[in-house]
GUTOR-113508 format. One record per residue (C-alpha): x, y, z; residue in three letters; residue number from 1. Coordinates in steps of 0.2 Angstrom, whole numbers, plus 2048, in hexadecimal, padded with zeros to 3 digits. Layout:
BEGIN
<pt><u>X</u><v>Y</v><w>Z</w><aa>Ala</aa><i>NUM</i></pt>
...
//
This chain:
BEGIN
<pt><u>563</u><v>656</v><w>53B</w><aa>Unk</aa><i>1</i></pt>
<pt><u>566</u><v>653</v><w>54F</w><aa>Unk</aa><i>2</i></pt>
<pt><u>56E</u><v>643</v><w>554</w><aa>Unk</aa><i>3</i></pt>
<pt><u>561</u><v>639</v><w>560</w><aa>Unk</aa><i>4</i></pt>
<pt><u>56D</u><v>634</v><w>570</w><aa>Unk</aa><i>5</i></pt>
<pt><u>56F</u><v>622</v><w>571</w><aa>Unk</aa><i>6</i></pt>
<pt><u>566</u><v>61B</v><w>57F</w><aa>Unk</aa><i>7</i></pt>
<pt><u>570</u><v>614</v><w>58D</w><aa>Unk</aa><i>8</i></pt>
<pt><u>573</u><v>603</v><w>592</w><aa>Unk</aa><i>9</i></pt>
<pt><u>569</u><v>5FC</v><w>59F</w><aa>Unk</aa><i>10</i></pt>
<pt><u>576</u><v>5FC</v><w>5AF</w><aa>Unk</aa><i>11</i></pt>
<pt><u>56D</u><v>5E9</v><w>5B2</w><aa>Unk</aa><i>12</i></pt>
<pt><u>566</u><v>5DD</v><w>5A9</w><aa>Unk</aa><i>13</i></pt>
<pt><u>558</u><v>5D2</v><w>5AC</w><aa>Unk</aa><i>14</i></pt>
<pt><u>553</u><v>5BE</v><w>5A3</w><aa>Unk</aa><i>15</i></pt>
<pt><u>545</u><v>5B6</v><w>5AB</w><aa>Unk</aa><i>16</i></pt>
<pt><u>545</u><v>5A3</v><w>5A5</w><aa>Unk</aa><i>17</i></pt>
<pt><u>53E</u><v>592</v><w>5AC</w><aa>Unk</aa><i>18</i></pt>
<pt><u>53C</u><v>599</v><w>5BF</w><aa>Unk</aa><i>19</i></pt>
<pt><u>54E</u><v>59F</v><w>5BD</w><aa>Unk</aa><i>20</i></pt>
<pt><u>552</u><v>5B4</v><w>5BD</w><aa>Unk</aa><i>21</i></pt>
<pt><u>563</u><v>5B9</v><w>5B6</w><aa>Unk</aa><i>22</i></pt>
<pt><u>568</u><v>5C9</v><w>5BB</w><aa>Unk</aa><i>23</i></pt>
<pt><u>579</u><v>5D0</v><w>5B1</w><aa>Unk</aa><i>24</i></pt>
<pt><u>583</u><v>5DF</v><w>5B5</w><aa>Unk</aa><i>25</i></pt>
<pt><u>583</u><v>5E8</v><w>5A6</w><aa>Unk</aa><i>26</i></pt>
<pt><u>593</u><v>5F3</v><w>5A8</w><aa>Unk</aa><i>27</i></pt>
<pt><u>5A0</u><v>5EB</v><w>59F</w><aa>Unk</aa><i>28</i></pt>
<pt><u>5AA</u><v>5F9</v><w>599</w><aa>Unk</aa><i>29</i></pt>
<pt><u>5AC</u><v>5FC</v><w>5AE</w><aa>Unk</aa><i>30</i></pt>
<pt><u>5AE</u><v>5EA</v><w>5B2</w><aa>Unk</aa><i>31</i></pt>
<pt><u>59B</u><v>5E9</v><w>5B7</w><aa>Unk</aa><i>32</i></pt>
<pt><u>5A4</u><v>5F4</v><w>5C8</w><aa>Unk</aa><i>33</i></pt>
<pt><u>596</u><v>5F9</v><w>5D5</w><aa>Unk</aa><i>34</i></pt>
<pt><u>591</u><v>609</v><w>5D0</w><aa>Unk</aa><i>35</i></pt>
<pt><u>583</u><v>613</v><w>5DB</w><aa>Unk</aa><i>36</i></pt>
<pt><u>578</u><v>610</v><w>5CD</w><aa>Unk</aa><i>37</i></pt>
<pt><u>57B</u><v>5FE</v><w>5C9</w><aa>Unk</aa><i>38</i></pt>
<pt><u>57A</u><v>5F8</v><w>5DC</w><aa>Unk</aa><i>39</i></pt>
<pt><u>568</u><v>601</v><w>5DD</w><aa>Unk</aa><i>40</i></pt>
<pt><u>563</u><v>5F9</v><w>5CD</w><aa>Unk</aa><i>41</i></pt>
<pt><u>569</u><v>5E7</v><w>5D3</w><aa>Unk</aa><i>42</i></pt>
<pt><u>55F</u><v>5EC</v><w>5E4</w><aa>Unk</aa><i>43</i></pt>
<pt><u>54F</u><v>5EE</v><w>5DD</w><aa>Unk</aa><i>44</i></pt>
<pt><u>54E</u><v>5E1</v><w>5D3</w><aa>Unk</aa><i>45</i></pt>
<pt><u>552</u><v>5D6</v><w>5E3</w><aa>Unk</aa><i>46</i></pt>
<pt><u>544</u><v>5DE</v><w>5EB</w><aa>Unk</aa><i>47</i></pt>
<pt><u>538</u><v>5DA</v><w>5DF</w><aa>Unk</aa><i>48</i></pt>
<pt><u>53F</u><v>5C9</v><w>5DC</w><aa>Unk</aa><i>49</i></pt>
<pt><u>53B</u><v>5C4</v><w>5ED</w><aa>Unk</aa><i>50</i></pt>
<pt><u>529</u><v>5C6</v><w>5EC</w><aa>Unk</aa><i>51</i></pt>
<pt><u>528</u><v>5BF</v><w>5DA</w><aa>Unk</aa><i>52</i></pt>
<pt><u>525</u><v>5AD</v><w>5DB</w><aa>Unk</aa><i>53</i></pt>
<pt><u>529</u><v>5A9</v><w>5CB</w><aa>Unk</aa><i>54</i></pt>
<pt><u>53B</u><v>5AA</v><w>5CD</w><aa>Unk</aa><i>55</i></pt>
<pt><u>542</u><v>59A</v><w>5D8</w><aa>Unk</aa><i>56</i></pt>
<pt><u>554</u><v>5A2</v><w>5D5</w><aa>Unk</aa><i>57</i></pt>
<pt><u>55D</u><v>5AD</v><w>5D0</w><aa>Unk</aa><i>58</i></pt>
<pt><u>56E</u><v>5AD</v><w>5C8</w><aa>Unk</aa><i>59</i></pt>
<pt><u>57A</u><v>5BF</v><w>5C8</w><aa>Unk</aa><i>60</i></pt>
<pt><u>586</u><v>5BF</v><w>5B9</w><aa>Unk</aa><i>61</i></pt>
<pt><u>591</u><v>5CC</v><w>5B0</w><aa>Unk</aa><i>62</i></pt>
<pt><u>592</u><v>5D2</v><w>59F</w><aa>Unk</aa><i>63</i></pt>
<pt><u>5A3</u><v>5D5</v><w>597</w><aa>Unk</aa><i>64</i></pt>
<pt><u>5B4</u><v>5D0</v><w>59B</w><aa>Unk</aa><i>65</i></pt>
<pt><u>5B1</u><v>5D1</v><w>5AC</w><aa>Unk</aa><i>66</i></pt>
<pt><u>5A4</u><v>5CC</v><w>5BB</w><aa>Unk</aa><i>67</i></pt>
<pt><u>5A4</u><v>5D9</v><w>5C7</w><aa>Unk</aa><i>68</i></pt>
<pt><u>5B7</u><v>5E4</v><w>5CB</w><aa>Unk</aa><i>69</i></pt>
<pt><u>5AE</u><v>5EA</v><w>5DB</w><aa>Unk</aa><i>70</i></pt>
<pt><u>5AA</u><v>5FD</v><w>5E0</w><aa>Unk</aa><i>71</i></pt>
<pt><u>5AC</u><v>60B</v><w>5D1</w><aa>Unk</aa><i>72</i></pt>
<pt><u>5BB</u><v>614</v><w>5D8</w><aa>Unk</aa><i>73</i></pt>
<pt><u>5B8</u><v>620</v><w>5CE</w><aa>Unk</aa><i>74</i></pt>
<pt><u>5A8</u><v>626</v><w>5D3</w><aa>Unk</aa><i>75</i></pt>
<pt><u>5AF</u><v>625</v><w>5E4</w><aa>Unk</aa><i>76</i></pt>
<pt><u>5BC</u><v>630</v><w>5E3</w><aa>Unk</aa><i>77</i></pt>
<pt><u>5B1</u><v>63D</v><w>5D9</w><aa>Unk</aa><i>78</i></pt>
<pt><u>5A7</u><v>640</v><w>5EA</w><aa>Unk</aa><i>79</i></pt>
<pt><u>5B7</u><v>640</v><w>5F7</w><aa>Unk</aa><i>80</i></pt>
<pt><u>5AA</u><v>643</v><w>606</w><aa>Unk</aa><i>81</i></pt>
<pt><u>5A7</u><v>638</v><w>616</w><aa>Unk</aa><i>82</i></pt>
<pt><u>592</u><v>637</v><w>612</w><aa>Unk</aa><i>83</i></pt>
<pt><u>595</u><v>632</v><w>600</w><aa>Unk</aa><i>84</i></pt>
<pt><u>5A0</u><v>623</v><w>608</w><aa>Unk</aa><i>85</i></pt>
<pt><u>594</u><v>61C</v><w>614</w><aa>Unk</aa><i>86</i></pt>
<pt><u>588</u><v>61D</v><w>608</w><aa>Unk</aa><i>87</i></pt>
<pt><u>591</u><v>613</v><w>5FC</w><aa>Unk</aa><i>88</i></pt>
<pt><u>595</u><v>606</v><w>60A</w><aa>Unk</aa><i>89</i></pt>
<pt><u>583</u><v>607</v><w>612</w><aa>Unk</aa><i>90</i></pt>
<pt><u>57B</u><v>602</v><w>5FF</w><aa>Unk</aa><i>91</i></pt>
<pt><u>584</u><v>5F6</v><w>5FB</w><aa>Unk</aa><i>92</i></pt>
<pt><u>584</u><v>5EC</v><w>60D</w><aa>Unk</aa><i>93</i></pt>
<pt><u>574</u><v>5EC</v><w>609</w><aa>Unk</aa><i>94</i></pt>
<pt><u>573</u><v>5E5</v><w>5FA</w><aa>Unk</aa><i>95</i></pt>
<pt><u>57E</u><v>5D6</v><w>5FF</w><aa>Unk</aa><i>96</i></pt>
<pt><u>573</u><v>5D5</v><w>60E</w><aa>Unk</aa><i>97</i></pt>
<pt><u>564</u><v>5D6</v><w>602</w><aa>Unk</aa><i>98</i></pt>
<pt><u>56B</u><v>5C5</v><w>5F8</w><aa>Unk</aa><i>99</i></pt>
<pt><u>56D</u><v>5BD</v><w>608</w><aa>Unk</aa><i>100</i></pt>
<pt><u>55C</u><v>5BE</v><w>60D</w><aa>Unk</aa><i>101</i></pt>
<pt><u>554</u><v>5BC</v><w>5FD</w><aa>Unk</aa><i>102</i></pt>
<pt><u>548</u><v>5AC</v><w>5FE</w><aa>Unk</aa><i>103</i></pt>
<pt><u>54E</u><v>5A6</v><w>5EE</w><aa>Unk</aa><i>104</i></pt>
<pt><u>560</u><v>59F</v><w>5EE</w><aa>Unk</aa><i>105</i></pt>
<pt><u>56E</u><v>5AA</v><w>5E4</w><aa>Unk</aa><i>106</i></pt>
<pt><u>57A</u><v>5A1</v><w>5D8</w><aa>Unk</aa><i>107</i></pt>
<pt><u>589</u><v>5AD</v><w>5D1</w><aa>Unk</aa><i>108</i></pt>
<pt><u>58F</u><v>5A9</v><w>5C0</w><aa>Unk</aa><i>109</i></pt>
<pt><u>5A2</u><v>5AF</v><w>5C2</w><aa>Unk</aa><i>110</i></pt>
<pt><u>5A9</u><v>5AD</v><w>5AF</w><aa>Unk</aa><i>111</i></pt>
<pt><u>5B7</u><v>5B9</v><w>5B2</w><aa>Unk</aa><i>112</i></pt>
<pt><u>5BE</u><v>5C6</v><w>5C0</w><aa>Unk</aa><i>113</i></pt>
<pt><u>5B5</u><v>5C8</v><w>5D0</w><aa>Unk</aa><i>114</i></pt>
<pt><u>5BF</u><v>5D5</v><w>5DA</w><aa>Unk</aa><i>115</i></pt>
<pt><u>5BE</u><v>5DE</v><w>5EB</w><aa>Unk</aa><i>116</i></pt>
<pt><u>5AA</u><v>5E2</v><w>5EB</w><aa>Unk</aa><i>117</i></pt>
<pt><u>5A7</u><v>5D5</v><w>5DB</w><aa>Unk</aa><i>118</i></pt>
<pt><u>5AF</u><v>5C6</v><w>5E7</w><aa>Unk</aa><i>119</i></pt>
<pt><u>5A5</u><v>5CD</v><w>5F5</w><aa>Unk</aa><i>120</i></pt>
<pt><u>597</u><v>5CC</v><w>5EB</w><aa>Unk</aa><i>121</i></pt>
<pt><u>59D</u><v>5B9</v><w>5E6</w><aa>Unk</aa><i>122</i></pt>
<pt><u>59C</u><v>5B5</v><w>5F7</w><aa>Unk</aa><i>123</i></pt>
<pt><u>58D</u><v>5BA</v><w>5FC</w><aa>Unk</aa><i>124</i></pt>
<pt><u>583</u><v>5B0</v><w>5EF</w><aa>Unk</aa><i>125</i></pt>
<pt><u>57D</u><v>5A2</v><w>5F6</w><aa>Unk</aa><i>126</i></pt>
<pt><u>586</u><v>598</v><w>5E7</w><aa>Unk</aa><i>127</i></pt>
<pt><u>592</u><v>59C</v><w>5DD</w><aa>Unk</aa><i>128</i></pt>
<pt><u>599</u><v>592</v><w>5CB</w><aa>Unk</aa><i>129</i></pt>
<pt><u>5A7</u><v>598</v><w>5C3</w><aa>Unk</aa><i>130</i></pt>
<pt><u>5B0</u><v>597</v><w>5B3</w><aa>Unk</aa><i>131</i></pt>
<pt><u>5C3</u><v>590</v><w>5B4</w><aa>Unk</aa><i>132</i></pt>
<pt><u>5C8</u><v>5A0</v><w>5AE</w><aa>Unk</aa><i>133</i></pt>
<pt><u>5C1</u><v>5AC</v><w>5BB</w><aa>Unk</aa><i>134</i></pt>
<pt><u>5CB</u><v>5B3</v><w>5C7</w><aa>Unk</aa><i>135</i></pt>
<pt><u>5C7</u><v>5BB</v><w>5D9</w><aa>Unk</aa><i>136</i></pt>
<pt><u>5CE</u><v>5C6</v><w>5E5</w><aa>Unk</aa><i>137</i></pt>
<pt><u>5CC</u><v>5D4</v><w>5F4</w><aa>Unk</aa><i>138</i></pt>
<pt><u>5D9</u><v>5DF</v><w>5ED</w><aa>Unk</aa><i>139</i></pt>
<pt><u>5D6</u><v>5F0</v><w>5F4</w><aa>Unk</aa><i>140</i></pt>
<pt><u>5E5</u><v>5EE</v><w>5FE</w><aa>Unk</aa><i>141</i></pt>
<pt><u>5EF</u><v>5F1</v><w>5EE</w><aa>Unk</aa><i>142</i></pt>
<pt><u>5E8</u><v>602</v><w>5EE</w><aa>Unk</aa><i>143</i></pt>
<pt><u>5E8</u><v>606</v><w>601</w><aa>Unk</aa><i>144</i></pt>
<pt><u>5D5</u><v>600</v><w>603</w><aa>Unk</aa><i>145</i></pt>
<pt><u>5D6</u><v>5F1</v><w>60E</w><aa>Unk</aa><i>146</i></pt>
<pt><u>5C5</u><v>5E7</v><w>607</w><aa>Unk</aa><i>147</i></pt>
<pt><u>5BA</u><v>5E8</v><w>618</w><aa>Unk</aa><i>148</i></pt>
<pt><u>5AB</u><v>5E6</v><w>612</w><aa>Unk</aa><i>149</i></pt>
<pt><u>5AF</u><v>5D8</v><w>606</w><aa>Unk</aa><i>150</i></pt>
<pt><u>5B6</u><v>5D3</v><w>615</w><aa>Unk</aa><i>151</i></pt>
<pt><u>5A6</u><v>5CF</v><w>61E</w><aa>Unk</aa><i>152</i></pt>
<pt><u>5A0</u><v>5C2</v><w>610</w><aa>Unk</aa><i>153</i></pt>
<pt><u>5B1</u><v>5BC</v><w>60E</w><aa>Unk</aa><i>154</i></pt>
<pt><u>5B4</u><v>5B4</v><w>61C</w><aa>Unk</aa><i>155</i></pt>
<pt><u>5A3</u><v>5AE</v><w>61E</w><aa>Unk</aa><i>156</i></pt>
<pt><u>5A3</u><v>5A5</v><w>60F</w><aa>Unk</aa><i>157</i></pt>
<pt><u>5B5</u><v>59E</v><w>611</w><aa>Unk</aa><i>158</i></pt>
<pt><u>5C3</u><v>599</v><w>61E</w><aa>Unk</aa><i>159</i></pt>
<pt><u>5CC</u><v>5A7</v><w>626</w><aa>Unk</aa><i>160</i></pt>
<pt><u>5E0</u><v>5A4</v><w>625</w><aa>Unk</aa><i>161</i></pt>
<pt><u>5D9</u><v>5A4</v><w>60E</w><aa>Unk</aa><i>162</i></pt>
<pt><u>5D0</u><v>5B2</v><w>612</w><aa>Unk</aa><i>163</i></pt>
<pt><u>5DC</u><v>5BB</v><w>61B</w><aa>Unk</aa><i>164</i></pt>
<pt><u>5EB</u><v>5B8</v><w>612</w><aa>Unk</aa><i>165</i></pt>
<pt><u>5DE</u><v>5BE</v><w>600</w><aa>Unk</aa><i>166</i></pt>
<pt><u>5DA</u><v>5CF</v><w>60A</w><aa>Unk</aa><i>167</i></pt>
<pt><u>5EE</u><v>5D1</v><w>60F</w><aa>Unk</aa><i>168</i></pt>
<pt><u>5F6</u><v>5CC</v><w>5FE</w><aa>Unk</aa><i>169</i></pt>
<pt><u>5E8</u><v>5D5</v><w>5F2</w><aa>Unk</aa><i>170</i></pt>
<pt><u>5EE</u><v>5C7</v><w>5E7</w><aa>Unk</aa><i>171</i></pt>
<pt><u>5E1</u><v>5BC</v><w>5D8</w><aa>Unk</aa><i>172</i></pt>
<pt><u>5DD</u><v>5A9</v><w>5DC</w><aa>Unk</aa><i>173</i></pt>
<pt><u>5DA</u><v>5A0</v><w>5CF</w><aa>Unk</aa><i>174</i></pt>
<pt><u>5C8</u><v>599</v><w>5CD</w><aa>Unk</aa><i>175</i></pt>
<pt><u>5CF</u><v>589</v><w>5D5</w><aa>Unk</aa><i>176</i></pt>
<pt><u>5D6</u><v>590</v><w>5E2</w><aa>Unk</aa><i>177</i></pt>
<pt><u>5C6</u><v>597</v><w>5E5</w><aa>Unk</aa><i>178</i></pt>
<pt><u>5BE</u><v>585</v><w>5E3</w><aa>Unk</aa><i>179</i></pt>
<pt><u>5CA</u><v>57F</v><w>5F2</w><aa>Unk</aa><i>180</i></pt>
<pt><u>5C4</u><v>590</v><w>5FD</w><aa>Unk</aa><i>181</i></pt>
<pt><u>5B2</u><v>58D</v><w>5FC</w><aa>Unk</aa><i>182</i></pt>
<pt><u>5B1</u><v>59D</v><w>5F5</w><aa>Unk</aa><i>183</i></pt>
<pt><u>5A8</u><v>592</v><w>5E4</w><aa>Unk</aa><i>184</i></pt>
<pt><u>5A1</u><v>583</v><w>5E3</w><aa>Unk</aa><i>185</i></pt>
<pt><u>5A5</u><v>57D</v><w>5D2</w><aa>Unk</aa><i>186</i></pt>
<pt><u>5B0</u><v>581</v><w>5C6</w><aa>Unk</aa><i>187</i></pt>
<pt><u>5AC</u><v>57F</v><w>5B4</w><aa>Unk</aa><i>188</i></pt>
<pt><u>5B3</u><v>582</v><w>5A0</w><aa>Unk</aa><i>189</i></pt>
<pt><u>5AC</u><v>594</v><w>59D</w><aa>Unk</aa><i>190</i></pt>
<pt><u>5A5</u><v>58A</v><w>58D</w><aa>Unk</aa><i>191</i></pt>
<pt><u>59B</u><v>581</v><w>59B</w><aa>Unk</aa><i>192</i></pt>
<pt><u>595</u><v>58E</v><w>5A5</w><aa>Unk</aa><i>193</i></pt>
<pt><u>586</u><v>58F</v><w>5A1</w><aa>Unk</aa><i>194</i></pt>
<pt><u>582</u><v>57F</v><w>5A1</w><aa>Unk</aa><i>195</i></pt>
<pt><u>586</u><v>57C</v><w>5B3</w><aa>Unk</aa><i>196</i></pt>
<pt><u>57D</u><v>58A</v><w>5B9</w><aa>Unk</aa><i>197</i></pt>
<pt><u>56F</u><v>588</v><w>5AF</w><aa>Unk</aa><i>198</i></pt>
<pt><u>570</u><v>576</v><w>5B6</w><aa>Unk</aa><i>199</i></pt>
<pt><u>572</u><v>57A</v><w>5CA</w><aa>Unk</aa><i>200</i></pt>
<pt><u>562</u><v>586</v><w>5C7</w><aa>Unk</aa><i>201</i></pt>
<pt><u>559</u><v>57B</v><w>5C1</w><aa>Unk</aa><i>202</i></pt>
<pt><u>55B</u><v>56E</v><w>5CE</w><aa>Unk</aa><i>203</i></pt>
<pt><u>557</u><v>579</v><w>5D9</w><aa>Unk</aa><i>204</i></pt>
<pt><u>549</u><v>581</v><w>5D2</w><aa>Unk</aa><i>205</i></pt>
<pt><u>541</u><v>56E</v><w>5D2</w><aa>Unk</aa><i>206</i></pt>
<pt><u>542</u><v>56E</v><w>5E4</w><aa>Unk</aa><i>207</i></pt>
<pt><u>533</u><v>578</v><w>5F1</w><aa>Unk</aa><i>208</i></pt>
<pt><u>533</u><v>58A</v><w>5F1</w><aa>Unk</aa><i>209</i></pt>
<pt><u>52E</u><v>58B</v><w>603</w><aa>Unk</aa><i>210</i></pt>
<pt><u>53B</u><v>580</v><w>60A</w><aa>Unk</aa><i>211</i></pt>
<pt><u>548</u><v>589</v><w>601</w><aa>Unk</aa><i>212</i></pt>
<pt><u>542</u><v>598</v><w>608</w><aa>Unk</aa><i>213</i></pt>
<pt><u>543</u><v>592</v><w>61B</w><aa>Unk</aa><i>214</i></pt>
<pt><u>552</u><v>58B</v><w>617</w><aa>Unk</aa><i>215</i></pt>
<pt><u>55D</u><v>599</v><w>611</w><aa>Unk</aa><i>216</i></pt>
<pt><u>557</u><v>5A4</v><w>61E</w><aa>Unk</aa><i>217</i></pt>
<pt><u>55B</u><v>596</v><w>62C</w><aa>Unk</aa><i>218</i></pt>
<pt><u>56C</u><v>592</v><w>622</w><aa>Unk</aa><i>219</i></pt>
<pt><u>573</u><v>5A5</v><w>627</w><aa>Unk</aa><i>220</i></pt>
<pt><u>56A</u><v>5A7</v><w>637</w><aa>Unk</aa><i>221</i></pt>
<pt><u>56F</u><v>596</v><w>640</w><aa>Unk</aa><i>222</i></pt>
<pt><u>581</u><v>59B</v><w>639</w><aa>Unk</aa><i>223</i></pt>
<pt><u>584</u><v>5AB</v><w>645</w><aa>Unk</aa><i>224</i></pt>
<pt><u>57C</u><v>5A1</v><w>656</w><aa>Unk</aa><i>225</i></pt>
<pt><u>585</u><v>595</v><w>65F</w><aa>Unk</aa><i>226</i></pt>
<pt><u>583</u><v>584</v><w>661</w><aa>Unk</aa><i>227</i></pt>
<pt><u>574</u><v>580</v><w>66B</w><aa>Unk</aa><i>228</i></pt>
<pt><u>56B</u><v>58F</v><w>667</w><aa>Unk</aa><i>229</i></pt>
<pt><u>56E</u><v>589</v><w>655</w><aa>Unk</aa><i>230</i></pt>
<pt><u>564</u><v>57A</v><w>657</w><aa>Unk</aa><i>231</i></pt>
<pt><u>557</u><v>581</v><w>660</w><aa>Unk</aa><i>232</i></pt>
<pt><u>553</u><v>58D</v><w>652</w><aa>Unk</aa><i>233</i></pt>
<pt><u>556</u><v>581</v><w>644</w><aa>Unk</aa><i>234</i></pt>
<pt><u>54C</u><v>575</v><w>64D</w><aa>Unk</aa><i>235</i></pt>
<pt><u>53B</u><v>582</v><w>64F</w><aa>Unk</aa><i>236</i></pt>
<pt><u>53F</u><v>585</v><w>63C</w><aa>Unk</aa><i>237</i></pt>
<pt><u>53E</u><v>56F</v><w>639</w><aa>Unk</aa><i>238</i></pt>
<pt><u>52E</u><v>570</v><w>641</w><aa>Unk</aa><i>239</i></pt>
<pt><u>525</u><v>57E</v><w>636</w><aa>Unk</aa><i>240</i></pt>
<pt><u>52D</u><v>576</v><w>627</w><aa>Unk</aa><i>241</i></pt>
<pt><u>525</u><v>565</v><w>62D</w><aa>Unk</aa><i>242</i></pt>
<pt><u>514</u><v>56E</v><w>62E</w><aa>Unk</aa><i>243</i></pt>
<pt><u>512</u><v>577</v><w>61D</w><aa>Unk</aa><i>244</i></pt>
<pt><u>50A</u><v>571</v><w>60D</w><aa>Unk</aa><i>245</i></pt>
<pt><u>51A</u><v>56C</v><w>603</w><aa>Unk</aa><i>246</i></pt>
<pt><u>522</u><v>562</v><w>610</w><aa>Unk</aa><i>247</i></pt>
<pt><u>513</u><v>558</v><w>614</w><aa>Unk</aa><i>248</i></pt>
<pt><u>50F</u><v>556</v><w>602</w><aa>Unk</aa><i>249</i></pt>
<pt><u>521</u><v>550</v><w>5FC</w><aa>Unk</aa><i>250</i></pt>
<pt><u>524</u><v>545</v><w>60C</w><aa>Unk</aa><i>251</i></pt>
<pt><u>512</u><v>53B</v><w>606</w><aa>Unk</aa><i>252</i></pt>
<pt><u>519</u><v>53B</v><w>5F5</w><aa>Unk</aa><i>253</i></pt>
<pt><u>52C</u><v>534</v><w>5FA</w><aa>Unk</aa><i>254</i></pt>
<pt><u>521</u><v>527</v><w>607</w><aa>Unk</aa><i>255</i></pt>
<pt><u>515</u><v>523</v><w>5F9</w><aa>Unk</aa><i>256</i></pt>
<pt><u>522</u><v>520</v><w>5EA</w><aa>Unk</aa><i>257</i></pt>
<pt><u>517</u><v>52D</v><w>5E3</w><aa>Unk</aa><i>258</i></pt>
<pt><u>521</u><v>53B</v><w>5D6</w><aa>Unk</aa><i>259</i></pt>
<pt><u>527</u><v>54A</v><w>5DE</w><aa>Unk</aa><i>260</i></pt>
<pt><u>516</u><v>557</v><w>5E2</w><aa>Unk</aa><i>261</i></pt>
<pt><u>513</u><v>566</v><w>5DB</w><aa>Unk</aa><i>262</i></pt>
<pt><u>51A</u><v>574</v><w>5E7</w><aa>Unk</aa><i>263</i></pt>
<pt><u>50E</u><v>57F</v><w>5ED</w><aa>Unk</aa><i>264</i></pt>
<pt><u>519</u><v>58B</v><w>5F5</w><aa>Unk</aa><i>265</i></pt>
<pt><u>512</u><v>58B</v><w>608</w><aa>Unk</aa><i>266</i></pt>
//
């Protein structure tokens, strides 16, 4: 009698739940690392959570002992060639550019070690919670890989003597050192975790889709203009956010002492 393979784990997994997608890199034995595959899995279910809307937002977690170690080396150095690299580096810049400008905000769940590509995917999220174990670096320095593309959310996300002294050293912060970067916003008892996530998305699933949406995409673009032009555009975007049906509707409410509407979206 033949043997029937075992079918292979899913590379990502997907929970839908009360507005809220969780999306877990399902890679353990690897340390959830960035394979080709798994980075394409993660970007299409970007793509179609961002014309699904259902989810409010979404939350990228790790399964196994740790939350993302970065790029798969391995796979790497099976393909030695120039085109295989800039592939690599051209998929997943877009991915992290693809979380950025997702509508819906992006909380990561960091319960263990986010490393070289797994930080820079920590600092990308719009929001990240972590467990008081966790523990982050950009660490390819260690191998003779200085972290450059982790690099670019890096120093975005925190200030740059931290960020340049993690990209020099190679060296693990310790998930409150991380708290003190920037690089999280809260740091919890991994007993907790879930709590506080689940706690932070749902406050923000309560709140208007529609002025999420203008509001993330104005929080990265504002950030790269100067001052004046800054104002200028986030002043165009206060006026269309003034002019569409949620605003009005929630402004009347809050006027009114009436309970928060029901969001329409637009």
């Amino acid at each position: 009698m033949t043997a029937v393979p075992k079918a292979a784990e899913p590379l990502l997994l997907r929970h839908d739940r009360d507005g809220v997608a969780t999306l877990t890199l399902n890679r353990p034995a690897q340390r959830n690392a960035l394979s080709v595959g798994l980075m394409a899995a993660l970007q299409a279910e970007l793509e179609a959570i961002a014309s699904d809307k259902a989810v409010k937002v979404v939350v990228i977690a790790g399964a196994g002992p740790g939350f993302c170690g970065g790029h798969d080396l391995k796979e790497m150095r099976a393909t030695p060639k120039r085109q295989a690299y800039e592939a690599l580096f051209a998929q997943c810049s877009k991915l992290m550019l693809s979380i950025t400008r997702l509508p819906q905000p992006v909380i990561a769940r960091v319960h263990a070690v986010a490393a070289a590509a797994g930080c820079q995917l920590v600092a990308t999220c719009d929001l990240a919670i972590a467990a008081d174990s966790a523990r982050f670096a950009v660490n390819g320095v260690n191998i003779g890989l200085f972290c450059s593309t982790p690099m670019v959310a890096l120093t975005r996300a925190i200030g740059r003597k931290p960020a340049m002294e993690m990209l020099l050293t190679g060296d693990l912060i310790d998930a409150q050192t991380a708290l003190s970067y920037g690089l999280v916003n809260k740091v919890v008892p991994g007993a907790e975790l879930d709590a506080a996530v689940g706690a932070l998305a749902a406050k923000i699933v309560a709140k208007s889709p529609y002025a999420l949406k203008v509001g993330k995409e104005a929080f990265y673009r504002q950030a790269e203009l100067d001052l004046e032009q800054a104002y200028a555009y986030a002043s165009g975007v206060m006026t269309a956010n003034m002019l569409s049906r949620d605003a009005e509707a929630g402004i009347d409410a809050f006027l009114a002492k009436k309970p928060t509407p029901t969001w329409e979206g637009r």
